[in-house]
C-alpha positions in Angstrom: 86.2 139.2 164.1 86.5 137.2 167.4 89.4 135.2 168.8 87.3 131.8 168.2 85.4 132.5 165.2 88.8 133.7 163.6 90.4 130.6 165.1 87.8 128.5 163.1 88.0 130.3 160.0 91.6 129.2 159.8 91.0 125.9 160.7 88.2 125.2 158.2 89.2 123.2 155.5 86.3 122.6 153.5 86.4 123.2 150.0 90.2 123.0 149.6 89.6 120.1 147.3 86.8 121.9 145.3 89.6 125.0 144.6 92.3 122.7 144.3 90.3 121.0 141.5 89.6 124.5 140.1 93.5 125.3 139.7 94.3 121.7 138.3 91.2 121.4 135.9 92.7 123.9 133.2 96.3 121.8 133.1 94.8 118.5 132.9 92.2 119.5 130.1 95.8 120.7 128.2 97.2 117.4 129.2 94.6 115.4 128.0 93.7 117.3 124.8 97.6 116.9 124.0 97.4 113.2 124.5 95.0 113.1 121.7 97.2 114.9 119.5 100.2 113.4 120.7 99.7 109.6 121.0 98.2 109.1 117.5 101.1 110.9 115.9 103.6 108.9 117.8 101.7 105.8 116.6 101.3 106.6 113.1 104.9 107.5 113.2 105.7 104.1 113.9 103.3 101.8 112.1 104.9 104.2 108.7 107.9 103.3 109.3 107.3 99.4 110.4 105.1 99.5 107.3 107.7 100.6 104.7 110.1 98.2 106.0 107.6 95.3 106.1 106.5 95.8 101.9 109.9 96.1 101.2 111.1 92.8 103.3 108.1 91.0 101.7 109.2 92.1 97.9 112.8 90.6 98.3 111.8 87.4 99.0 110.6 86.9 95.4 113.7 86.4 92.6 110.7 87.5 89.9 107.3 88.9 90.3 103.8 88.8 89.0 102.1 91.8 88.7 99.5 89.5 91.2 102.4 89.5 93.4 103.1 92.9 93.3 99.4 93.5 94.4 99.8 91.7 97.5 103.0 93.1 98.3 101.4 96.9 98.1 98.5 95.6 100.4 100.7 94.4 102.9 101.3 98.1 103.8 97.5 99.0 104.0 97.7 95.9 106.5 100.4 96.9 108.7 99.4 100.1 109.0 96.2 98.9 110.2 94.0 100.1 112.8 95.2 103.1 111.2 93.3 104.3 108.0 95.1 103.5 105.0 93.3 106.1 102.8 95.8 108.7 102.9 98.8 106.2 102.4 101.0 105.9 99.2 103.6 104.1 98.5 106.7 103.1 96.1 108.6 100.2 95.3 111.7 100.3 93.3 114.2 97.3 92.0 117.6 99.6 91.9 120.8 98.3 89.7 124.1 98.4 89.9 126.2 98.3 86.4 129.7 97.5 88.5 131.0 100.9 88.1 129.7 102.8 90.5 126.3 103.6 88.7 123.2 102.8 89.4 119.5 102.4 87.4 116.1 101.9 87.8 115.4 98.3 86.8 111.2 98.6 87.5 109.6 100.7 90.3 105.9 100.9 91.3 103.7 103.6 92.3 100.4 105.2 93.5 99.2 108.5 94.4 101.8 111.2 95.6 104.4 108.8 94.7 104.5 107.4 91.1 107.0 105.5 89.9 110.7 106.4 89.0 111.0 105.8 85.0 112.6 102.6 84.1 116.2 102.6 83.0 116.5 106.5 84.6 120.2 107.5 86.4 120.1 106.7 90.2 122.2 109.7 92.0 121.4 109.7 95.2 118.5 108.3 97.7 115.4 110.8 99.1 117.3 111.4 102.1 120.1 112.7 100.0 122.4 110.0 101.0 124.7 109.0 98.4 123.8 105.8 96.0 127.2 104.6 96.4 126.5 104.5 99.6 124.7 101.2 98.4 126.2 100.1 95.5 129.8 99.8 96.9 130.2 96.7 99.3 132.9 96.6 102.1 135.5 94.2 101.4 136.8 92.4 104.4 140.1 90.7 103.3 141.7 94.4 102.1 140.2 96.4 104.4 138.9 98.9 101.5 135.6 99.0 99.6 135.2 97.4 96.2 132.3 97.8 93.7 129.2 95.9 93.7 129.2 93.2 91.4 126.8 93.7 87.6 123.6 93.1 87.7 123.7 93.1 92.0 120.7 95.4 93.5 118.9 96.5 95.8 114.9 97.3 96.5 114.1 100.9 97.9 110.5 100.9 99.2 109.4 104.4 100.4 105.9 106.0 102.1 104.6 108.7 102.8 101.2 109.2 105.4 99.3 112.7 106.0 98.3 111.9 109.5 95.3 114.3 110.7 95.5 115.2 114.0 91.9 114.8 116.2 91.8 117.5 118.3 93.7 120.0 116.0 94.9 121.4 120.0 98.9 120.3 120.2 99.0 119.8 116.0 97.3 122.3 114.3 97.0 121.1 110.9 97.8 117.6 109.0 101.3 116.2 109.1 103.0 114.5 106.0 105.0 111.6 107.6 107.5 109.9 105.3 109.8 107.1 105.0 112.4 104.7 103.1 113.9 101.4 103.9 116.4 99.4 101.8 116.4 96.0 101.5 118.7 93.4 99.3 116.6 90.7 97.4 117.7 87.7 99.5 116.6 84.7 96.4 118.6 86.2 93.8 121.2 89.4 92.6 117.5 91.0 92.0 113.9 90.7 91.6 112.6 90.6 88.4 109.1 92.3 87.1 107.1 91.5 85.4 106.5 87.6 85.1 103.7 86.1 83.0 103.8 83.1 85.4 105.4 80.2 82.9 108.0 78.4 85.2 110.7 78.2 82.4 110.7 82.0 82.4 113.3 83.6 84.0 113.8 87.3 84.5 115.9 89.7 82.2 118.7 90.7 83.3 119.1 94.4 83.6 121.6 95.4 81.8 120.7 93.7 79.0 117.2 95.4 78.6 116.6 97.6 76.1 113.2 98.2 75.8 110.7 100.2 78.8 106.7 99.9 79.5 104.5 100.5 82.0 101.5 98.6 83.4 98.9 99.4 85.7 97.7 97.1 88.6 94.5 96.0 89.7 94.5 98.0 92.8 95.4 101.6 91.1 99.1 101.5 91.2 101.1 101.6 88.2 104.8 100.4 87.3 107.3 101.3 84.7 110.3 97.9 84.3 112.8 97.5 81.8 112.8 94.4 79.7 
């Protein structure tokens, strides 16, 4: 090759972008198809979690419940979980007791699909996570510096979900993930909520340690729930 023309062979510079493109191509393809794997977990992540939390916040602002009530409170996790499809979503909702030793009992709980409701009056050990119920039934106690026991009847409302989240380009996740949750709440109108109410105002809820009798009752929308009375 001559001086010149190997001079301007050198100096030619077109179609650098074209094999730039060519190298970059195959790592933004992977980028991209990750994204759409990636982002939707990462959302449905979060709107689980702020889901749980929200049902549960909404069911301690009632001191006694309807099972109407109860309806709405379920749908309020269909809702938040919104634009998200709600089809794969179940839920739980459990009224927890403390006797004022140390143990704790299912007053009611609700249920649907992969999570049905805890049996009323049945032992309370320990939470899903594994985290110790006294964990929750024991209050700090400021003057002494120590802990002291929760007083009777005092409880607390577990609400707990759980989402199979399918993945749309099956590239980064391969098959479906189960996404779970729990949040704990305390009922904020009274020691705790109580289920079911037949709706007469002069009606107040049993207190449970006093029940003695269980039942169950299934809602309108599917889920059912077991309560002590």
């Amino acid at each position: 090759m001559k001086p010149r023309l190997k001079h301007r062979f050198l100096r030619d510079r077109r179609g650098v972008s074209a094999v730039e493109f060519a190298l970059l191509l195959p790592v933004l393809v992977v980028m991209l198809l990750g994204m759409v794997d990636v982002v939707p977990a990462v959302m449905a992540r979060y709107q689980v979690n702020h889901a749980t939390a929200s049902f549960a916040d909404l069911a301690t602002e009632y001191s006694q419940m309807q099972t109407s009530d109860m309806v709405n409170v379920f749908s309020a996790a269909s809702d938040v979980l919104a634009p998200l499809s709600s089809t794969t979503l179940a839920v739980r909702l459990t009224n927890i007791y403390s006797d004022g030793n140390g143990n704790a009992y299912v007053y009611w709980s609700c249920g649907e699909g992969a999570l049905p409701p805890l049996a009323a009056k049945s032992a309370v050990t320990s939470t899903p996570t594994g985290t110790p119920v006294v964990w929750l039934v024991w209050l700090f106690n400021t003057p002494s510096g120590g802990y002291q026991l929760n007083g009777t009847n005092t409880s607390y409302v577990m609400a707990e979900s759980q989402y199979v989240f399918t993945p749309l380009a099956h590239f980064i996740i391969k098959n479906p993930m189960t996404m779970t949750n729990t949040a704990y709440f305390m009922p904020r109108q009274s020691s705790f909520v109580g289920f079911p109410w037949d709706g007469v105002s002069t009606d107040s809820p049993t207190v449970p340690t006093s029940t003695t009798h269980t039942s169950s009752v299934t809602l309108s929308n599917g889920a059912v729930c077991n309560y002590a009375y």
